[in-house]
C-alpha positions as CSV (number, residue, x, y, z in Angstrom):
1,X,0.0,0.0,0.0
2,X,2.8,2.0,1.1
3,X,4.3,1.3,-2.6
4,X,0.7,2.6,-4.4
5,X,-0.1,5.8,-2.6
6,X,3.5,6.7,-3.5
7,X,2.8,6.2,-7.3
8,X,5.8,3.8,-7.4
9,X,6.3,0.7,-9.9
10,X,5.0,-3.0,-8.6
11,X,6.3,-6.1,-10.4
12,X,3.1,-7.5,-12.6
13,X,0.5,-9.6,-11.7
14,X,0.4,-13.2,-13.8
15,X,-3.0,-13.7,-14.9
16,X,-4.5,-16.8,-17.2
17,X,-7.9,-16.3,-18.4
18,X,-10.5,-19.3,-19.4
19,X,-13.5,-18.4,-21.4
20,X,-16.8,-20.2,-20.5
21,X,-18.1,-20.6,-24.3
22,X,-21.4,-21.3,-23.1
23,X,-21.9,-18.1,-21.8
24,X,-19.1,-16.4,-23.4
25,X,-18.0,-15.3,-19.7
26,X,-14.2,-14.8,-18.9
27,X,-12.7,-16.0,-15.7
28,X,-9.5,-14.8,-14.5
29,X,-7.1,-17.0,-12.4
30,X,-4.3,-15.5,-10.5
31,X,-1.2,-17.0,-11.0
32,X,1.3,-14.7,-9.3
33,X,0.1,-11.4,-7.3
34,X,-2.3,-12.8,-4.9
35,X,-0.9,-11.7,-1.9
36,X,-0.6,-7.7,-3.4
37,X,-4.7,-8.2,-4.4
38,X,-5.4,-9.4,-1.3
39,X,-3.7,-6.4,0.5
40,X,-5.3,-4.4,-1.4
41,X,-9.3,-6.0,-0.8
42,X,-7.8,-5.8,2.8
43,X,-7.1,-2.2,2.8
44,X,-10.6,-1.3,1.3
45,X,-12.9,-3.0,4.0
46,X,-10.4,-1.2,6.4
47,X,-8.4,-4.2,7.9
48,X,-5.2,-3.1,7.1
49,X,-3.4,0.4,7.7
50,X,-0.7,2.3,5.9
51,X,2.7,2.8,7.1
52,X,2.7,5.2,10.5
53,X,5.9,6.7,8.9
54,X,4.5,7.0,5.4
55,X,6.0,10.7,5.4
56,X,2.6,12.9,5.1
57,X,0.2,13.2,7.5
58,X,-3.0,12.5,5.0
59,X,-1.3,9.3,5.1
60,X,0.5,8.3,8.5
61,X,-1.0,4.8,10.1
62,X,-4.6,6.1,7.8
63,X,-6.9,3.1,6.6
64,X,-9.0,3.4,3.9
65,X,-12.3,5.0,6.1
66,X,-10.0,7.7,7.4
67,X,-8.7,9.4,3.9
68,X,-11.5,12.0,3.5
69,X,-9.7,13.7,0.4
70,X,-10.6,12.6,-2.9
71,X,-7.3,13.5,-4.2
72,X,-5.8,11.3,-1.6
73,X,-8.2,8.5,-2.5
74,X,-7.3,9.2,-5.9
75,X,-4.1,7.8,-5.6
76,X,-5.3,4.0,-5.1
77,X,-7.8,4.4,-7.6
78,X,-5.8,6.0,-10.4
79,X,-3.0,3.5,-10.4
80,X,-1.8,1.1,-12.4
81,X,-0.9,-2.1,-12.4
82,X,1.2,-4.1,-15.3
83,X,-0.7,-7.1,-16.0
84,X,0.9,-9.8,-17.7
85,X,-1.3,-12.5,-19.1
86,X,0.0,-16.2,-19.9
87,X,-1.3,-19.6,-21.7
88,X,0.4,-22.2,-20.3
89,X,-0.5,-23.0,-16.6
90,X,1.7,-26.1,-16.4
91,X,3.7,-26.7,-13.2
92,X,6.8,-26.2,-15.1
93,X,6.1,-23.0,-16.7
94,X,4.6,-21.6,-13.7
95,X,7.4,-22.6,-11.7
96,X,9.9,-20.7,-13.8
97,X,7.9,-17.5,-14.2
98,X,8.3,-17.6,-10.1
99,X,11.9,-18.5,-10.5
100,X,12.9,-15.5,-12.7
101,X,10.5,-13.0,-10.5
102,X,12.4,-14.0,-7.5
103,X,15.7,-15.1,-8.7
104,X,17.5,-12.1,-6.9
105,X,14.9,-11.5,-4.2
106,X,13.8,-13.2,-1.2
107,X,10.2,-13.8,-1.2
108,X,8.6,-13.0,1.8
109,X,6.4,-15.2,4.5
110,X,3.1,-15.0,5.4
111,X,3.6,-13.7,8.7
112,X,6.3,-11.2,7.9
113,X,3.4,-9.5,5.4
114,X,1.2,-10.0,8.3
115,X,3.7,-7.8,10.4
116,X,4.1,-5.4,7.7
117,X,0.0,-5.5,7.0
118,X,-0.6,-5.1,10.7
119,X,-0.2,-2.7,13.8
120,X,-2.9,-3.7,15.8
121,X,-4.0,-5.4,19.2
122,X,-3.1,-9.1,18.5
123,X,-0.2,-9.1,16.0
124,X,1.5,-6.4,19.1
125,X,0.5,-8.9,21.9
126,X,2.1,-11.9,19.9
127,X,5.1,-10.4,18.6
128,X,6.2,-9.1,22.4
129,X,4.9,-12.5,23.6
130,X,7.4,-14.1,21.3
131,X,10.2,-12.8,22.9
132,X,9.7,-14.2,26.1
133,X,12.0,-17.2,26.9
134,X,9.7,-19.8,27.8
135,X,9.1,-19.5,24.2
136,X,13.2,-20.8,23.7
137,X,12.2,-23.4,26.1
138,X,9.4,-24.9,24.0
139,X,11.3,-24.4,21.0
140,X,8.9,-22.1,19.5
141,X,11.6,-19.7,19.2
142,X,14.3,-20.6,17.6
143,X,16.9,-18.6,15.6
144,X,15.5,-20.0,12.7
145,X,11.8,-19.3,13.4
146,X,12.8,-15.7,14.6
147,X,14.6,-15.1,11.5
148,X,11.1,-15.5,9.0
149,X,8.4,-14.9,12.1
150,X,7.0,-18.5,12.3
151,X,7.4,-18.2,16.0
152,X,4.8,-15.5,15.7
153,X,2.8,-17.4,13.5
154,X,3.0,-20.6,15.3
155,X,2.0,-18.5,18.3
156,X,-0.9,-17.2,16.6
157,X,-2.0,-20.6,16.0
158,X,-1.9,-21.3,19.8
159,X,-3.5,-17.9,20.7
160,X,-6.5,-19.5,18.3
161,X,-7.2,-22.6,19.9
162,X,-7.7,-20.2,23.0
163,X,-10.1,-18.3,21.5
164,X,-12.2,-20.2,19.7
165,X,-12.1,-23.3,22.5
166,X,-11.1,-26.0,19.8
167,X,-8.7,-26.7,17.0
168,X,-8.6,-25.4,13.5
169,X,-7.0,-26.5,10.5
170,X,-3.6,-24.7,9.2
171,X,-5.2,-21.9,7.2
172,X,-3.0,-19.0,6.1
173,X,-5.7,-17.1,5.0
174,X,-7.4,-18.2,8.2
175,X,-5.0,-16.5,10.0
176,X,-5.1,-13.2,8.3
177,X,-8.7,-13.0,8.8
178,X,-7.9,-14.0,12.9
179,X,-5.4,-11.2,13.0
180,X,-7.4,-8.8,11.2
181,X,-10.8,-9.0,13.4
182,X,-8.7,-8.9,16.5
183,X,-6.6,-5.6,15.0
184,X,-8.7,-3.3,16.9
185,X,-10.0,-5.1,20.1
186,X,-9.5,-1.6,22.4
187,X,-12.4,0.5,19.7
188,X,-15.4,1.1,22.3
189,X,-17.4,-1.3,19.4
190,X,-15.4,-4.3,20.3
191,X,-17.2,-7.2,22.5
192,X,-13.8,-9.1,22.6
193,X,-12.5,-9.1,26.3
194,X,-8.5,-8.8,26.8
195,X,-8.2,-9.1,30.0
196,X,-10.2,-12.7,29.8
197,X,-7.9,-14.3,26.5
198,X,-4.6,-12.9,28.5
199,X,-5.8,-14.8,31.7
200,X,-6.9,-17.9,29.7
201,X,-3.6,-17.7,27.3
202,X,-1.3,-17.2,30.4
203,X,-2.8,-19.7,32.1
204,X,-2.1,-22.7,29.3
205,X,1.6,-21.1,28.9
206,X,2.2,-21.1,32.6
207,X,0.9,-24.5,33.5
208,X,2.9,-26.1,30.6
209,X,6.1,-24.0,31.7
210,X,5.7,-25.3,35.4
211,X,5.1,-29.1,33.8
212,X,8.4,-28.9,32.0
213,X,10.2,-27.8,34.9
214,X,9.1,-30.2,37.0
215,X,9.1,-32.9,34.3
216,X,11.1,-32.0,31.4
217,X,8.5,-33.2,28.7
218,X,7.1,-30.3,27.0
219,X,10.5,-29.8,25.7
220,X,12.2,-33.2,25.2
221,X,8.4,-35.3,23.9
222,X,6.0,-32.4,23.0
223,X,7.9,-32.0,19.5
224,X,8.0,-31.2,17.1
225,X,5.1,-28.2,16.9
226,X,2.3,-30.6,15.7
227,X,2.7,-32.2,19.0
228,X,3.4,-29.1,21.1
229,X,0.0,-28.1,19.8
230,X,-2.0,-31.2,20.5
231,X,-0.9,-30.9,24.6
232,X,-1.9,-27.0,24.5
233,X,-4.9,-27.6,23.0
234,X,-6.1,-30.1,25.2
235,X,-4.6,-28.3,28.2
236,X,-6.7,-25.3,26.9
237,X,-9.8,-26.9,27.1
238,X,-9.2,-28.6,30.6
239,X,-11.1,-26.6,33.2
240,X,-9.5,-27.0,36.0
241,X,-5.5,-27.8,35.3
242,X,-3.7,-31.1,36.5
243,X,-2.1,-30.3,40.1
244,X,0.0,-33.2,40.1
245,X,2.4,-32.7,37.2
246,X,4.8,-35.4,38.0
247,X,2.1,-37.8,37.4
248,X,0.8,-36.0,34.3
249,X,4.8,-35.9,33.1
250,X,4.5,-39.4,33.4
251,X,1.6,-40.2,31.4
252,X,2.0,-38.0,29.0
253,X,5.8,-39.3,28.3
254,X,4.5,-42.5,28.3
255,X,1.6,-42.5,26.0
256,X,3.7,-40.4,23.6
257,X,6.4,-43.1,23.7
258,X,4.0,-45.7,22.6
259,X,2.6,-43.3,19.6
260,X,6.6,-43.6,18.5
261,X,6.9,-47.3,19.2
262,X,3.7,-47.9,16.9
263,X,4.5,-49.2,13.6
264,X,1.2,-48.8,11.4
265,X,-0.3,-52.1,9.6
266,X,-1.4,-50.9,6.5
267,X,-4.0,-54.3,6.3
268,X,-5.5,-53.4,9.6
269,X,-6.0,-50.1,8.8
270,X,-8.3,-51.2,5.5
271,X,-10.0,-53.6,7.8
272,X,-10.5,-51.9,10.6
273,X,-10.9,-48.2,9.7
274,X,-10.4,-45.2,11.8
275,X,-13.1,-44.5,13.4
276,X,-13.6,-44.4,17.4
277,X,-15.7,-47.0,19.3
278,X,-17.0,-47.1,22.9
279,X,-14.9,-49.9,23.6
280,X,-11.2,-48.5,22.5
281,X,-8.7,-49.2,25.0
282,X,-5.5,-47.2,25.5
283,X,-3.3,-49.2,22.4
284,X,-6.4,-48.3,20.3
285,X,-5.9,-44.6,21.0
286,X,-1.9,-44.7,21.0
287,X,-2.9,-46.4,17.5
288,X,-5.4,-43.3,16.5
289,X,-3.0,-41.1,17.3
290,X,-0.2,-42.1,15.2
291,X,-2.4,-42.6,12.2
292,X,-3.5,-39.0,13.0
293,X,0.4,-37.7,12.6
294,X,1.0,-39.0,9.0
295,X,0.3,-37.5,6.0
296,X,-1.8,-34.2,6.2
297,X,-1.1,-33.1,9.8
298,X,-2.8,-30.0,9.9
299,X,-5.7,-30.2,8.5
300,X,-8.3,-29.8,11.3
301,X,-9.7,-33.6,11.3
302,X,-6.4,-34.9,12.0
303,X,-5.5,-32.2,14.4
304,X,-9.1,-33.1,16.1
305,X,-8.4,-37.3,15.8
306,X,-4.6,-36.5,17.8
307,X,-6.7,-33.9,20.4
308,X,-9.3,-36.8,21.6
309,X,-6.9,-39.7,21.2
310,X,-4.9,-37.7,23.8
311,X,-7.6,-37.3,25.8
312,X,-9.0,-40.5,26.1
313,X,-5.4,-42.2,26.4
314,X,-4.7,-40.1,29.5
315,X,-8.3,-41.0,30.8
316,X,-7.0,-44.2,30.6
317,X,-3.7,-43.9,31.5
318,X,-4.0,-44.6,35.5
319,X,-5.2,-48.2,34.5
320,X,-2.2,-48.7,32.7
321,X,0.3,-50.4,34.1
């Protein structure tokens, strides 16, 4: 935005058009620009600001409801973008087109446009909350991470399960749309309660951070991310937290063992199936769960499958020997 209300050249957007003969309407497909259209939609319903140090007051930290000035609206609706149309929509044409835009540019992440998008409530809290070291500790935050901001987006993810009270598949455009609706929690229109997500959000952090101390697991078993955020999810949703966390240590360490010790039958899986039953014991939930960390891990169904076999298996646990 910051680039178009200075007037200054963008790179083109790719477009490849289909004609529906029937009708004789045209359809256009975006192959490369989706994230610049996308700002801009953003910027029009008003969920996106431009740069606080844009360099003219008309302009400074302004979204789209507060430029008053037709000249100043003017400048988004007089400019122009090159638009390059192509034929051939194979893989390998498309992925050369993206190798010669970005052959001496790095192309940025999700969550570093988010940051540049962004100035609000949530993308503040998370960014500042990423610097804490618990966050080290759980190897959110790693140098790695920091470097591209997938510690804030993996943070984000967590800070989602707490608001919603359940999981949710890996969505990028999911999580624009979270960090957008929670941009301006403090407007006097805003039901959203702080003070109740902090308490909630602190309290799964917390509780996790005294159960590694004590225990060690969050760090050495709850890994890699996908099953860091199976235990904060159902942590989350517990309402009243585990006071013994030497015996939850335990049982979590141990059911988490058997999910590696596993080895998946593919003939049992055809004849059996996946689905739950009354009568599952705690193999048939260490069994679940394993099946639930191959292939597509976060989508929401298999991010929902780990969350209850979880569950259940530490139901069971006690009865274990």
């Amino acid at each position: 935005m910051d680039t178009i209300f200075k007037n200054y050249p963008s790179p083109a957007v790719f477009l490849h058009k289909t004609i529906d003969f029937a009708t004789g309407e045209s359809m256009y497909h975006v192959v490369d620009g989706k994230q610049r259209i996308s700002t801009v939609l953003m910027f029009l319903a008003n969920k996106v600001y431009l740069p606080k140090e844009f360099g003219d007051l008309r302009f400074d930290g302004k979204r789209w409801r507060d430029l008053t000035d037709d000249e100043a609206k003017s400048r988004l609706w007089n400019y122009r973008v090159t638009i390059e149309e192509v034929d051939d929509v194979s893989p390998t044409f498309v992925q050369e087109v993206f190798e010669r835009l970005n052959k001496n540019s790095r192309k940025l992440t999700p969550q570093e446009l988010r940051h540049a998008r962004f100035d609000g409530w949530m993308i503040r809290f998370l960014e500042e909350e990423a610097a804490q070291p618990i966050w080290t500790v759980f190897k959110i935050n790693t140098a790695a991470k920091e470097k591209r901001m997938t510690d804030v987006q993996n943070l984000a993810e967590l800070a989602m399960t707490v608001m919603r009270r359940r999981v949710s598949g890996f969505d990028q455009e999911d999580i624009d749309s979270f960090f957008a609706e929670y941009d301006e929690v403090e407007a006097d229109e805003s039901d959203f309660d702080v003070d109740d997500f902090r308490r909630h959000f602190f309290a799964v952090r917390d509780w996790l951070a005294d159960l590694d101390r004590e225990t060690g697991v969050v760090a050495q078993v709850a890994q890699p991310f996908m099953h860091f955020y199976t235990l904060w999810a159902y942590v989350a949703r517990l309402p009243e937290k585990p006071v013994d966390h030497a015996a939850f240590g335990d049982a979590y360490r141990r059911f988490m063992r058997a999910v590696g010790q596993y080895e998946v039958d593919p003939a049992r899986e055809v004849a059996e199936g996946g689905m739950p039953d009354p009568s599952d014991t705690y193999d048939d939930w260490v069994r679940r769960y394993k099946l639930a960390s191959r292939g597509a891990t976060t989508e929401e169904p298999q991010r929902q499958a780990r969350l209850e076999a979880l569950a259940q298996a530490l139901t069971l646990a006690p009865t274990v020997p």
